[in-house]
PyMOL Python script that loads the backbone (N, CA, C, O; Angstrom):
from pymol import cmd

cmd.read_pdbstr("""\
ATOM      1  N   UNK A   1     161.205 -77.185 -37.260  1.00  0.00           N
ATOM      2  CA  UNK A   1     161.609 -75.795 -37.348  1.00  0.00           C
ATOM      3  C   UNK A   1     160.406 -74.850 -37.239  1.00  0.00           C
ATOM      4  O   UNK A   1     160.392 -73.842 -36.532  1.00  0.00           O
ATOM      5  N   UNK A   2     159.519 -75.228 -37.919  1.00  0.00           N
ATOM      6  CA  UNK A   2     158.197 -73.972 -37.604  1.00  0.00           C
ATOM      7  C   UNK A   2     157.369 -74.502 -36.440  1.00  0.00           C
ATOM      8  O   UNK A   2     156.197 -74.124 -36.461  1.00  0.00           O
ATOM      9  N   UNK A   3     157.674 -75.188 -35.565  1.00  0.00           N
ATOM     10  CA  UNK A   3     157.126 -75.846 -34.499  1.00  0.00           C
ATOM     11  C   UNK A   3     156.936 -74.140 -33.661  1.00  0.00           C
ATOM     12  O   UNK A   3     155.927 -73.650 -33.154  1.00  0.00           O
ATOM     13  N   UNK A   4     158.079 -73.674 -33.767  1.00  0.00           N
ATOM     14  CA  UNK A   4     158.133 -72.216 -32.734  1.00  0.00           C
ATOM     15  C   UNK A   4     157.988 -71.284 -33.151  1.00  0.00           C
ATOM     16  O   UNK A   4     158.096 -70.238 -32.510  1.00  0.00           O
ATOM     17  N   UNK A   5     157.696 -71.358 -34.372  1.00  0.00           N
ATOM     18  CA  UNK A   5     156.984 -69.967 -34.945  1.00  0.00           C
ATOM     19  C   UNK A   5     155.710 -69.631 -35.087  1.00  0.00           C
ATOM     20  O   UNK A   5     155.144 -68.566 -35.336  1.00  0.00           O
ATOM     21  N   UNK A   6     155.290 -70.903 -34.855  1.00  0.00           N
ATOM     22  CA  UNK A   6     153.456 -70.732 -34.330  1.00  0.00           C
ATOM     23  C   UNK A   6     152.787 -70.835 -33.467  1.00  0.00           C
ATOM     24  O   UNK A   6     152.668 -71.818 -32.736  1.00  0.00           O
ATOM     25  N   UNK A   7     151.923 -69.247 -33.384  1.00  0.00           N
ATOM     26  CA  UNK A   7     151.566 -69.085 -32.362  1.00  0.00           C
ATOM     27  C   UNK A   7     149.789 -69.439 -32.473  1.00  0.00           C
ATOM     28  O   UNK A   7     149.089 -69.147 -33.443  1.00  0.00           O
ATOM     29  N   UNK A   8     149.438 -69.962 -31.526  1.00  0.00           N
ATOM     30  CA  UNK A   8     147.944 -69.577 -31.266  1.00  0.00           C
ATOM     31  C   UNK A   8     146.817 -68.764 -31.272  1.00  0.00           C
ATOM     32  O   UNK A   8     146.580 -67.892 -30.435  1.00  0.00           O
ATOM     33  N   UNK A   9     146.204 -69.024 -32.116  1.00  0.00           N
ATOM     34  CA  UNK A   9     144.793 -67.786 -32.562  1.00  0.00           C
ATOM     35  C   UNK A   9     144.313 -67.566 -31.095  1.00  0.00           C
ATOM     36  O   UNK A   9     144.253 -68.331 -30.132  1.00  0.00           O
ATOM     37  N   UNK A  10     143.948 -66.071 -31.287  1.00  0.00           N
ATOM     38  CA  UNK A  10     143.448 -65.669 -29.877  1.00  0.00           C
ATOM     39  C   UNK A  10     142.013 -66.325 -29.823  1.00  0.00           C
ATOM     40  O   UNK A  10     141.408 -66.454 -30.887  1.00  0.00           O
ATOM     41  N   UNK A  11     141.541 -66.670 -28.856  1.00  0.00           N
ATOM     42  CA  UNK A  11     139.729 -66.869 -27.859  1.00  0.00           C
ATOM     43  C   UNK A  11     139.675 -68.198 -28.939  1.00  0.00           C
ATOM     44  O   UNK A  11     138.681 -68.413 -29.633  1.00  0.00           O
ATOM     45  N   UNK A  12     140.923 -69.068 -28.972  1.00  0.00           N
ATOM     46  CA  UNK A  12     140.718 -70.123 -29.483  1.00  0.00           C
ATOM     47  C   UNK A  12     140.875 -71.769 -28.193  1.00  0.00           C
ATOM     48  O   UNK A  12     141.915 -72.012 -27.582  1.00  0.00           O
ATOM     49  N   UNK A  13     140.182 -72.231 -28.135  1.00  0.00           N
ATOM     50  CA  UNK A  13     139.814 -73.826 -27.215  1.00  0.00           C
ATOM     51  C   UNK A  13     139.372 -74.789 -27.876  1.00  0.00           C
ATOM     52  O   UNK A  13     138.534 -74.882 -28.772  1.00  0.00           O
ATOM     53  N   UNK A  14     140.196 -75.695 -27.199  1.00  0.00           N
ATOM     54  CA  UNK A  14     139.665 -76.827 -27.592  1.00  0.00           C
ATOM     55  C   UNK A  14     138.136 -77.784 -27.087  1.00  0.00           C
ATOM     56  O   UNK A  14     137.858 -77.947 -25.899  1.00  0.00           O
ATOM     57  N   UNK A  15     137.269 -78.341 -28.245  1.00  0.00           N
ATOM     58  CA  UNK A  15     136.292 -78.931 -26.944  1.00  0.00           C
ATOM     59  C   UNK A  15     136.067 -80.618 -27.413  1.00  0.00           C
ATOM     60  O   UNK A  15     136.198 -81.238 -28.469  1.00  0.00           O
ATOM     61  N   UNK A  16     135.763 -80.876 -26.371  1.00  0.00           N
ATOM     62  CA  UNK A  16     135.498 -82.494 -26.368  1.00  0.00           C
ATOM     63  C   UNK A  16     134.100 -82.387 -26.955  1.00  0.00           C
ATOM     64  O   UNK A  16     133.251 -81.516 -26.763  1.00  0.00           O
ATOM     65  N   UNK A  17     134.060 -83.451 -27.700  1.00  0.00           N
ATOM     66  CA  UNK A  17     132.460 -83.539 -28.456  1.00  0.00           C
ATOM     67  C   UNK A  17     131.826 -84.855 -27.642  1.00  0.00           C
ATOM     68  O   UNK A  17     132.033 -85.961 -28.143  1.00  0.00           O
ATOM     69  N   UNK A  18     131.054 -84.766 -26.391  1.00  0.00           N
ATOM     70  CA  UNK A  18     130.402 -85.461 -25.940  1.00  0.00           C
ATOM     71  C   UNK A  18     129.312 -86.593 -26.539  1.00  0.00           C
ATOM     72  O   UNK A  18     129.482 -87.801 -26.368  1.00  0.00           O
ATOM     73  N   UNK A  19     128.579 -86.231 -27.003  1.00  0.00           N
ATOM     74  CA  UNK A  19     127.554 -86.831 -27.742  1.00  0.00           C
ATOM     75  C   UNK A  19     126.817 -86.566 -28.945  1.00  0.00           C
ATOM     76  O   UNK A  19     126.788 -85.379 -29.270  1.00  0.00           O
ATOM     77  N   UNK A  20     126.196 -87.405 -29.706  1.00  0.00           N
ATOM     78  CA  UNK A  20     125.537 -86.712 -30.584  1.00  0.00           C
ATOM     79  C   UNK A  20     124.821 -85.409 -31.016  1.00  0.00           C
ATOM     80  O   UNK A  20     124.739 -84.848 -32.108  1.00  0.00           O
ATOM     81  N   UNK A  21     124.318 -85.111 -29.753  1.00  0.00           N
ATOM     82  CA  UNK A  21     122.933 -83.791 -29.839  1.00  0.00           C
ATOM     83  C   UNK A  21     124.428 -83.015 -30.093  1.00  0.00           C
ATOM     84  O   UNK A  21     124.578 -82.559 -31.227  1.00  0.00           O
ATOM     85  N   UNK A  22     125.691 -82.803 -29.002  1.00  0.00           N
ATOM     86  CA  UNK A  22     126.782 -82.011 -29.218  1.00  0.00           C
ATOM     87  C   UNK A  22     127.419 -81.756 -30.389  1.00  0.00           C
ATOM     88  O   UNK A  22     127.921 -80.647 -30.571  1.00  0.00           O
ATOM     89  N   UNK A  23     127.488 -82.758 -31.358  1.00  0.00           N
ATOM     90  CA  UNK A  23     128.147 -82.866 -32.767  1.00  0.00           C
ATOM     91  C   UNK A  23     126.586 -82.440 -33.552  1.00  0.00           C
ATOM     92  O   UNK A  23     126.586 -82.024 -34.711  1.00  0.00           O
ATOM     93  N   UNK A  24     125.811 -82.539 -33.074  1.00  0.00           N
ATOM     94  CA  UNK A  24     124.666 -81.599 -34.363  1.00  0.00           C
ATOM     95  C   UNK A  24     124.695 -80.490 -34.127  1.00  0.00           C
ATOM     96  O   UNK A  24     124.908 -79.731 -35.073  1.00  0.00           O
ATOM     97  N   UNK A  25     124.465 -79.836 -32.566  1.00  0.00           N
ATOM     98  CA  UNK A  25     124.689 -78.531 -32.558  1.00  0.00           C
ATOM     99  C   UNK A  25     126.225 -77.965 -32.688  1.00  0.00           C
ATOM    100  O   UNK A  25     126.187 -76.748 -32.507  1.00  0.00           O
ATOM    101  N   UNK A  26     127.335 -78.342 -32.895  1.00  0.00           N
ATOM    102  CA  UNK A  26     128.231 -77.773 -33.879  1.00  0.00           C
ATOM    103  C   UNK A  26     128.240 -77.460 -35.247  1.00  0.00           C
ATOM    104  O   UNK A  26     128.685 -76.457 -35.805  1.00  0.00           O
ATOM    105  N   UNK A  27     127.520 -78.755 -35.856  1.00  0.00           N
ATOM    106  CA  UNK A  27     128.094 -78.876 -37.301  1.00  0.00           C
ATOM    107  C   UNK A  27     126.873 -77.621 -37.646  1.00  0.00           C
ATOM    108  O   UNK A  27     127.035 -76.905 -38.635  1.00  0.00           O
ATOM    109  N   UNK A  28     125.446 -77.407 -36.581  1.00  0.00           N
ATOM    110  CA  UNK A  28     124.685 -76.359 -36.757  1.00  0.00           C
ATOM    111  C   UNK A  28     125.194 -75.003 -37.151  1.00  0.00           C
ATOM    112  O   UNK A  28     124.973 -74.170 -38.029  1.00  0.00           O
ATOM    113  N   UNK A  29     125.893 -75.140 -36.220  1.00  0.00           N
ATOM    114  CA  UNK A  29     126.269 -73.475 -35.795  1.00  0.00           C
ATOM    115  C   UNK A  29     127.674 -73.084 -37.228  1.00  0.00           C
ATOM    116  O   UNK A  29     127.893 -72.058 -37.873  1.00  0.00           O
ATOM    117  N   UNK A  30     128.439 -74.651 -37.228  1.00  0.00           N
ATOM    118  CA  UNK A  30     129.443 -74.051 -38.661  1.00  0.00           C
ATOM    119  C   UNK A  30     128.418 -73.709 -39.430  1.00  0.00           C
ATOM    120  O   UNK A  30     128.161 -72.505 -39.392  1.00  0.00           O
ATOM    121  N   UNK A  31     127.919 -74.190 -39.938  1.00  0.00           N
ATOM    122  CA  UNK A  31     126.805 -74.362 -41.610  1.00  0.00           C
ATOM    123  C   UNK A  31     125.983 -73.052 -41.172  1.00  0.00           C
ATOM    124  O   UNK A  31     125.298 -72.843 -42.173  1.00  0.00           O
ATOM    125  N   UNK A  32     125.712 -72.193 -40.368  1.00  0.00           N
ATOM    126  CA  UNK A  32     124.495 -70.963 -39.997  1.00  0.00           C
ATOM    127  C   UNK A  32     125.610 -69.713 -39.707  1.00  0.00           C
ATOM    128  O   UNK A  32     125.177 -68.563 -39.637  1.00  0.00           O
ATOM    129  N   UNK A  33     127.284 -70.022 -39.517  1.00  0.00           N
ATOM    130  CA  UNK A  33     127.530 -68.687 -39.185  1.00  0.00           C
ATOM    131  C   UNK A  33     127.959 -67.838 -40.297  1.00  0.00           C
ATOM    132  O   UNK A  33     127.785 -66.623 -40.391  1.00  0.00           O
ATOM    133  N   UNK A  34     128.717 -68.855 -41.385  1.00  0.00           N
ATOM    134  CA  UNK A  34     128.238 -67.419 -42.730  1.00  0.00           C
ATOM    135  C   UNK A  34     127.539 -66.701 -43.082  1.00  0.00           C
ATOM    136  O   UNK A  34     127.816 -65.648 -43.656  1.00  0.00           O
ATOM    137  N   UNK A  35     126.086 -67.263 -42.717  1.00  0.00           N
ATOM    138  CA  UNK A  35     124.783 -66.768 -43.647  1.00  0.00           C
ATOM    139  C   UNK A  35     124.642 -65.874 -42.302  1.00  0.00           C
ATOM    140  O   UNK A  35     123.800 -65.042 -42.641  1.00  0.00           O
ATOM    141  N   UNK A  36     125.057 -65.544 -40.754  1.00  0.00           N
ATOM    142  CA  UNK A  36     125.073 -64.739 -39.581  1.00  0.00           C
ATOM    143  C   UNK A  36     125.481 -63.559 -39.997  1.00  0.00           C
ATOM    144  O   UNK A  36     124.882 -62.487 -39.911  1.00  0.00           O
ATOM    145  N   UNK A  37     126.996 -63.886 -40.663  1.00  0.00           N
ATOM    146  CA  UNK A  37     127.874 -62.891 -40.934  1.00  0.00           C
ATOM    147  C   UNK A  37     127.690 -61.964 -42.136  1.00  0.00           C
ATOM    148  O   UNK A  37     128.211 -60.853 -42.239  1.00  0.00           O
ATOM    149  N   UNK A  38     126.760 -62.641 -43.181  1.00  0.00           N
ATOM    150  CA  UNK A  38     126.161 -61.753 -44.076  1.00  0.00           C
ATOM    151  C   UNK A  38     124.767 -60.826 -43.527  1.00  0.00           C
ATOM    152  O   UNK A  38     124.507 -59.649 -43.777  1.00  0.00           O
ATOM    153  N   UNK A  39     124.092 -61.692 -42.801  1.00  0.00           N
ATOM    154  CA  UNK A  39     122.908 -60.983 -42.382  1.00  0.00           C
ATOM    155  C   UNK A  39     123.193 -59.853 -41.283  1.00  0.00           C
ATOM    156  O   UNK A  39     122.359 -58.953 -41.382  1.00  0.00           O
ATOM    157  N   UNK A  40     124.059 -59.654 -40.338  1.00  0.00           N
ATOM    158  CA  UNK A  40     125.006 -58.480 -39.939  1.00  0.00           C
ATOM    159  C   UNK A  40     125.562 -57.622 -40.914  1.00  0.00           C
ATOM    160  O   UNK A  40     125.113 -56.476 -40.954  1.00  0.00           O
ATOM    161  N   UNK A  41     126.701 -58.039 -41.930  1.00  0.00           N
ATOM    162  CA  UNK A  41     126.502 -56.760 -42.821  1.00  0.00           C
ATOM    163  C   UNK A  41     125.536 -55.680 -43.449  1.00  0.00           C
ATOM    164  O   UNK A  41     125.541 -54.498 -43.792  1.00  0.00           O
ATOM    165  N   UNK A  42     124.768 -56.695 -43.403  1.00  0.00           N
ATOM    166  CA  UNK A  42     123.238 -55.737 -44.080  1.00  0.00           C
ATOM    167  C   UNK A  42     122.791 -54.511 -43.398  1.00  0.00           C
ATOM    168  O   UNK A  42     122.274 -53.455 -43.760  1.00  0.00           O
ATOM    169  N   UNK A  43     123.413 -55.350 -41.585  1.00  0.00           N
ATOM    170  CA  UNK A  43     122.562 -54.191 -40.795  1.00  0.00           C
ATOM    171  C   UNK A  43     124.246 -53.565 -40.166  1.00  0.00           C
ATOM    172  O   UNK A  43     124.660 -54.209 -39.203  1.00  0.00           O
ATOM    173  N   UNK A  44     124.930 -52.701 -40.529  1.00  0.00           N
ATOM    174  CA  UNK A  44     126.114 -51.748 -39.926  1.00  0.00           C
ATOM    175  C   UNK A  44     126.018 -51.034 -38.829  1.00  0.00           C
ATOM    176  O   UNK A  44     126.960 -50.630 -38.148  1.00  0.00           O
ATOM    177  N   UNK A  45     124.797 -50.856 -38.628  1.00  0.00           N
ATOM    178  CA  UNK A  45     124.454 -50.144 -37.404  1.00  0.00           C
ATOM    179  C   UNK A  45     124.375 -50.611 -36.056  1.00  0.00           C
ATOM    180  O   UNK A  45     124.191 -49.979 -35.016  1.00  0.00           O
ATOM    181  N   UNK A  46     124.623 -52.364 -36.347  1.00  0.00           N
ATOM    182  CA  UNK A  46     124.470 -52.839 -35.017  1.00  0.00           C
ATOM    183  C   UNK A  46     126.034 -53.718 -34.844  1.00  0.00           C
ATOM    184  O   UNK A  46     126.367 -54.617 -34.071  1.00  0.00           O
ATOM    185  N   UNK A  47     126.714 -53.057 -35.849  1.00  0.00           N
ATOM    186  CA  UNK A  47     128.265 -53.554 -35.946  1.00  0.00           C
ATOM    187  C   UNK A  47     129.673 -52.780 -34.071  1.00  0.00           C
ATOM    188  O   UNK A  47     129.823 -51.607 -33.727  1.00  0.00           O
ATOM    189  N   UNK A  48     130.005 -53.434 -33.739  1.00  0.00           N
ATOM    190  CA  UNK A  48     130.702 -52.640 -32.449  1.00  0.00           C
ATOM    191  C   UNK A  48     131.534 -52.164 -33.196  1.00  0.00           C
ATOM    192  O   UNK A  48     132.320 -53.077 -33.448  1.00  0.00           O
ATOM    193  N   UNK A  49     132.015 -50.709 -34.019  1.00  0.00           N
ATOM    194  CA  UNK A  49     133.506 -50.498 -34.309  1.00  0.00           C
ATOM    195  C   UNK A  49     133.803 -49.281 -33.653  1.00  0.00           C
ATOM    196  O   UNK A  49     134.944 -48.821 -33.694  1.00  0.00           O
TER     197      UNK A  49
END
""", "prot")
cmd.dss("prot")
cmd.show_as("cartoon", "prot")
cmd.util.cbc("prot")
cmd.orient("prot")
């Protein structure tokens, strides 16, 4: 029943994880983009709104 009520997050893909170096630079980029997203708040001025 909720099979059709869900829809897909937008600028969302799927990716194949090729190789190792590929699965470090992911698990990189999860674990570094919070601390991204705080270090942007700090600066508002370089925010697009």
């Amino acid at each position: 029943m909720w099979a059709y009520l869900y829809q897909w997050q937008r600028s969302f893909y799927d990716r194949v994880i090729r190789n190792e170096k590929e699965l470090f630079l992911i698990r990189r980029y999860i674990e570094q983009n919070p601390l991204r997203f705080e270090i942007a708040n700090e600066f508002p001025d370089n925010l697009d709104l």
